[in-house]
C-alpha positions in Angstrom: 3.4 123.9 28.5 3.6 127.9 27.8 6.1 129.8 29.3 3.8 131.6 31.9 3.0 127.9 33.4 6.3 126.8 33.2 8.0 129.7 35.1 5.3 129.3 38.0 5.6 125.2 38.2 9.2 126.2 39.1 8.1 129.1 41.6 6.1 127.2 43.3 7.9 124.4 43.4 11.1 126.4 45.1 8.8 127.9 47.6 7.3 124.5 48.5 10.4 123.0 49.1 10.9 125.9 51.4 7.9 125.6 53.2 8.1 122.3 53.7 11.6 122.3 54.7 11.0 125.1 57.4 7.9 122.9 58.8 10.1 119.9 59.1 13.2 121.6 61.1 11.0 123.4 63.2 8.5 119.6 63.9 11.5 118.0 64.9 12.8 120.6 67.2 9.3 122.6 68.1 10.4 124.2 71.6 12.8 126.2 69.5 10.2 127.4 67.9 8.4 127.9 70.8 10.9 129.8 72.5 11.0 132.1 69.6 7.3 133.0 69.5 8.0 134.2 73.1 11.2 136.0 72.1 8.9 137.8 69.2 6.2 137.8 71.4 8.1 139.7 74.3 9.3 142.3 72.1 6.0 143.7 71.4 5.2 144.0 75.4 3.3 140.6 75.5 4.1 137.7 77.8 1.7 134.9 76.9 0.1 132.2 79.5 -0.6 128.7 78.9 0.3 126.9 76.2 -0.1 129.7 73.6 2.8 129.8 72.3 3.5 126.0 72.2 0.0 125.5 70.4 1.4 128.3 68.1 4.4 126.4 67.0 2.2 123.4 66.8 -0.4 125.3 64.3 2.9 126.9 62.5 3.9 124.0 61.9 1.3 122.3 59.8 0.2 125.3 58.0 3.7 125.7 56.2 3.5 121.5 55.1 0.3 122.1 54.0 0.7 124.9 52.0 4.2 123.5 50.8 3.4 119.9 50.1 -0.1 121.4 48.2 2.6 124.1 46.0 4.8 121.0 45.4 1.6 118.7 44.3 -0.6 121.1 42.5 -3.0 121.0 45.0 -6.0 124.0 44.2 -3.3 126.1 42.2 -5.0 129.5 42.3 -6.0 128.9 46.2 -3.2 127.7 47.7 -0.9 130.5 45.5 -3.4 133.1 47.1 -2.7 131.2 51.2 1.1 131.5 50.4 1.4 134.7 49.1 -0.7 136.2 52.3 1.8 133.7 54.6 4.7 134.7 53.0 3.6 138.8 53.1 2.8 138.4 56.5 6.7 136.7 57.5 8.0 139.4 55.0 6.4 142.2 57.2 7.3 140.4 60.4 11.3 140.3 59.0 11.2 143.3 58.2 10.3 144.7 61.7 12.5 142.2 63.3 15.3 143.8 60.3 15.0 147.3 61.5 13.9 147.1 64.8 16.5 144.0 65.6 14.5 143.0 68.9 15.4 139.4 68.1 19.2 138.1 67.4 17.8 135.7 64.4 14.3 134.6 62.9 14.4 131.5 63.9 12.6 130.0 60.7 14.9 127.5 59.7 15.3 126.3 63.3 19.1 125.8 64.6 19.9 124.0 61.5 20.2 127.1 59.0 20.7 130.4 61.4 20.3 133.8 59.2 20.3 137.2 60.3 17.6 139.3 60.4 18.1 140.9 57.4 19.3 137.6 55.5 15.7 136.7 56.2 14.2 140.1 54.9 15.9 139.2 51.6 14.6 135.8 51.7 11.5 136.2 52.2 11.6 139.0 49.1 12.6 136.6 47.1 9.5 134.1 48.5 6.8 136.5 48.1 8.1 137.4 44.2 8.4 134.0 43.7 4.9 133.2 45.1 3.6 136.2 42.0 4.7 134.4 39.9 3.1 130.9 40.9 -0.1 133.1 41.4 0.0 134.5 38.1 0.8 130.9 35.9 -1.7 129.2 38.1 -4.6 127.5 36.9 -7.9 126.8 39.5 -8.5 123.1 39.9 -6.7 120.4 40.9 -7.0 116.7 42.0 -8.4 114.9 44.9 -5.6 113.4 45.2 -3.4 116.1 45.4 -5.6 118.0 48.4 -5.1 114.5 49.9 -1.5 114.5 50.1 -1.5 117.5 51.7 -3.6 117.3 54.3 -1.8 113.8 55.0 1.6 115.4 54.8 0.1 118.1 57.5 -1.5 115.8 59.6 1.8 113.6 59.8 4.3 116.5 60.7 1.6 118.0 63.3 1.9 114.5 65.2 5.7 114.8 65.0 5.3 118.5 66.5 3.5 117.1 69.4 5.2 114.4 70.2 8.1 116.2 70.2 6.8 118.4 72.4 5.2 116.2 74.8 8.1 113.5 74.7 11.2 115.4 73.8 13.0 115.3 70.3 13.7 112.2 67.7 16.9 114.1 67.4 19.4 115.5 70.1 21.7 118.1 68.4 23.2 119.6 71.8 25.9 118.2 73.8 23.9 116.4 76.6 22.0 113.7 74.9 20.9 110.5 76.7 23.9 109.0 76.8 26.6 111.4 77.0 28.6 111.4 79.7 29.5 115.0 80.9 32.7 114.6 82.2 34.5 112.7 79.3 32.3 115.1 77.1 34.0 118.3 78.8 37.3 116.7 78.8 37.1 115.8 74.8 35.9 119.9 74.6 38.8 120.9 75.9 41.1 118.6 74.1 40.2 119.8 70.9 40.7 123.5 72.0 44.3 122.8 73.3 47.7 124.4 71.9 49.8 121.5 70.2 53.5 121.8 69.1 54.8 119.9 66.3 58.4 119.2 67.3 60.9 117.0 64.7 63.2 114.9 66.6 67.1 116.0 65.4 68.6 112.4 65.5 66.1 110.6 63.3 64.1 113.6 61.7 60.8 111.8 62.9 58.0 114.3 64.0 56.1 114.0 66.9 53.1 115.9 68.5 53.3 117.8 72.3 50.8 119.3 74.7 52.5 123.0 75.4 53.0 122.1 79.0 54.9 119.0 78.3 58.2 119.9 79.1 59.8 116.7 77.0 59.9 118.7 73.6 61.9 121.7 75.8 65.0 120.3 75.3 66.9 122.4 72.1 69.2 119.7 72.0 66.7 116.8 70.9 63.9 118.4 69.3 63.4 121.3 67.1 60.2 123.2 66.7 58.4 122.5 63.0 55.1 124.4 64.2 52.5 125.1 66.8 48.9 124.5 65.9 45.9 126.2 67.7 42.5 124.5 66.9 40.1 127.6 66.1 37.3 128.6 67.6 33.9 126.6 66.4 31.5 129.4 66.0 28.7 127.6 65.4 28.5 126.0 68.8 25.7 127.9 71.0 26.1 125.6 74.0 28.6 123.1 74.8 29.6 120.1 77.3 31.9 122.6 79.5 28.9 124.9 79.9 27.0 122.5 82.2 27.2 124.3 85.8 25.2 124.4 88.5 25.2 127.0 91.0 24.2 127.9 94.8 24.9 131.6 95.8 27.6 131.3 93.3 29.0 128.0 95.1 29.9 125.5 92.6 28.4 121.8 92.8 28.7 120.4 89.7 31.8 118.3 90.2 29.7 116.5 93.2 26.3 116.3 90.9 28.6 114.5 88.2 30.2 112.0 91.0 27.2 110.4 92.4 25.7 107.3 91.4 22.6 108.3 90.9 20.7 111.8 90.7 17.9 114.2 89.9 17.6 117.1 88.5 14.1 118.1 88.1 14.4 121.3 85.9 11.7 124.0 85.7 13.7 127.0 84.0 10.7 129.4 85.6 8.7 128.4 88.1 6.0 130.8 87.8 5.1 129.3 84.9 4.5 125.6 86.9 1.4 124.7 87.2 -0.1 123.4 90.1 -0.8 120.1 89.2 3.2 120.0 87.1 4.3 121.4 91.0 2.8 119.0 92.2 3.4 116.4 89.9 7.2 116.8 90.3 7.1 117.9 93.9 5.5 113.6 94.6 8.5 112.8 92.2 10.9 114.5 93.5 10.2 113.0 97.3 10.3 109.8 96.2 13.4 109.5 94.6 14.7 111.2 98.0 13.4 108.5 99.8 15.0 105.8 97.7 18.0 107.5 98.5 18.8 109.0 95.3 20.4 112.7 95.3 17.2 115.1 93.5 18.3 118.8 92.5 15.7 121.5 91.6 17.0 123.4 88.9 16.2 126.6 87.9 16.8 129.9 86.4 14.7 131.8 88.4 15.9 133.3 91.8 16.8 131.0 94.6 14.1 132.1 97.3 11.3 132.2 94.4 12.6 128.4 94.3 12.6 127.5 97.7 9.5 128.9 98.3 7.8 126.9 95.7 9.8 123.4 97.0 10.7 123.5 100.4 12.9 121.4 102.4 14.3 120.6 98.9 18.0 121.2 97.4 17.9 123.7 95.1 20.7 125.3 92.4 20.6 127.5 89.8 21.1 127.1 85.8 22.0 129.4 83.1 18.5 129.7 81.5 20.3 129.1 77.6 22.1 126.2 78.9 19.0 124.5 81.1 16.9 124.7 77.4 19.9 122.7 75.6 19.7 120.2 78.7 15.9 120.0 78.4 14.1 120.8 75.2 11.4 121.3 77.9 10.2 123.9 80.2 10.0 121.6 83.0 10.8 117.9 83.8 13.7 115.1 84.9 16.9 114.6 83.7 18.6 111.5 84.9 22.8 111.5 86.1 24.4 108.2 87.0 28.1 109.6 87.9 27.9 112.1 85.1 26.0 109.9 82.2 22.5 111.4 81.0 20.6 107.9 81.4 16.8 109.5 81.1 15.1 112.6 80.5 11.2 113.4 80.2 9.3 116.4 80.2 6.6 117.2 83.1 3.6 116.8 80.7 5.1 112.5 80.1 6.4 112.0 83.9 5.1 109.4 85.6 5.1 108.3 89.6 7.4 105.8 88.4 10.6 108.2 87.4 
């Protein structure tokens, strides 16, 4: 093998792994993606209807496996080169918008599992598009059936993950209110971790021993003598967490109540002018029937309380933090289940059944 074909086996290769990489995060999380189309999409003055954007994360999706899994294969060298350059020139440009213009706090490609800024991405997308020459230029023009095979199985596999992640929520929960979890001790453990500690040594036996700063035991100068004070740091990473869960009603808090009863509710739609009228209606039926079997239902939503009540009347309603409703729901509508604080069951509007 000549140099030229070597150097592009290996350029191709890294930006397949990329590619295929970036397809995967974003299948097994695609209302991130979703939600960042929109962000993107927003920017420019356009505020899609439908499902646009949630077909565009699907489509997204499986054109990055394809076109990874057929640079990692072989698959028509020349071809698929030529699709990834014009894939990666077109992310390049849209980085570098996002770069200057900054209408967007991160890209978003990786998903939540590798955050960059805006112009980390502009730099890595540089480097993808030279790398992508350079798989062009070693490439040859034919490849095996075999190879276009893979491919298109590989694309047709993570397309089916997309989608049933979308319709059916997430393989994977990576925020703090998984099925599950329960709130309360979740919250608690939060705050245990953030507390002040002191490290006292005990003067008669020299053995040390650990205090909460309010305990008043490790006060006495006498006994104890102070080795150090530790104060966990901050964990930057974390977007959302446990102790974020509130729910509001003209600024009235309920949550405590929500996380005490046995059984309840929440039916979330994050905007309600985005419910369609058979997903109103849908959970509307739902949400009357667990009423009637006595069960406490809560419509949830970031959008203003009288826009709310006028599209489910006669039912409680409370407000969410829109950031903190998606980590609840990878969904923009449907059910999450409480029994006294434990997420037991959650399903999006598109999976609900009469039955929920």
């Amino acid at each position: 093998m000549n140099m030229s074909k070597c150097l592009a086996v290996v350029a191709r290769t890294v930006v397949g792994a990329v590619l295929v990489f970036s397809s995967v995060v974003k299948a097994l999380d695609p209302y991130g993606t979703v939600l960042k189309i929109e962000e993107y999409l927003a920017a420019v003055g356009w505020h899609p209807v439908g499902d646009i954007a949630m077909w565009g994360a699907v489509a997204l999706v499986g054109v990055e496996m394809l076109v990874g899994v057929a640079l990692l294969v072989g698959a028509l060298p020349k071809l698929t080169a030529k699709v990834a350059l014009a894939l990666n020139g077109a992310f390049l440009l849209v980085t570098l918008w996002a770069a200057v213009a900054n209408p967007v706090a991160e890209c978003g490609c990786f998903g939540d599992v590798v955050t960059l800024t805006n112009w980390q991405t502009f730099a890595k997308n540089v480097v993808l598009v030279a790398l992508t020459l350079v798989a062009l230029w070693g490439a040859g023009v034919r490849g095996k059936v075999w190879r276009e095979a893979t491919a298109v199985v590989a694309m047709v596999g993570v397309v089916t993950l997309a989608t049933y992640s979308l319709i059916r929520l997430p393989f994977v929960e990576k925020f703090p209110f998984g099925v599950g979890v329960n709130i309360v001790e979740a919250v608690n453990q939060e705050y245990a971790e953030e507390a002040t500690y002191v490290v006292c040594r005990e003067i008669a036996t020299g053995a040390e021993q650990t205090f909460a700063v309010e305990d008043s035991e490790w006060w006495d100068e006498s006994k104890w003598e102070v080795v150090r004070t530790v104060t966990p740091s901050a964990k930057e990473d974390v977007r959302v967490a446990a102790k974020d869960f509130r729910l509001y009603v003209d600024d009235y808090g309920l949550t405590m109540q929500v996380l005490m009863v046995p059984v309840c509710r929440l039916i979330c739609v994050e905007n309600v002018d985005r419910l369609s009228k058979r997903e109103h209606n849908k959970l509307q039926n739902i949400a009357w029937e667990c009423a009637d079997r006595g069960e406490r239902v809560l419509i949830v939503s970031a959008s203003r309380y009288n826009k709310v009540e006028r599209k489910f009347p006669n039912l409680e309603i409370c407000n969410m933090d829109p950031v903190v409703m998606r980590a609840l729901l990878r969904a923009r509508a449907g059910i999450v289940t409480l029994q006294r604080g434990t997420v037991t069951h959650k399903v999006t509007v598109e999976a609900v059944k009469s039955s929920e």
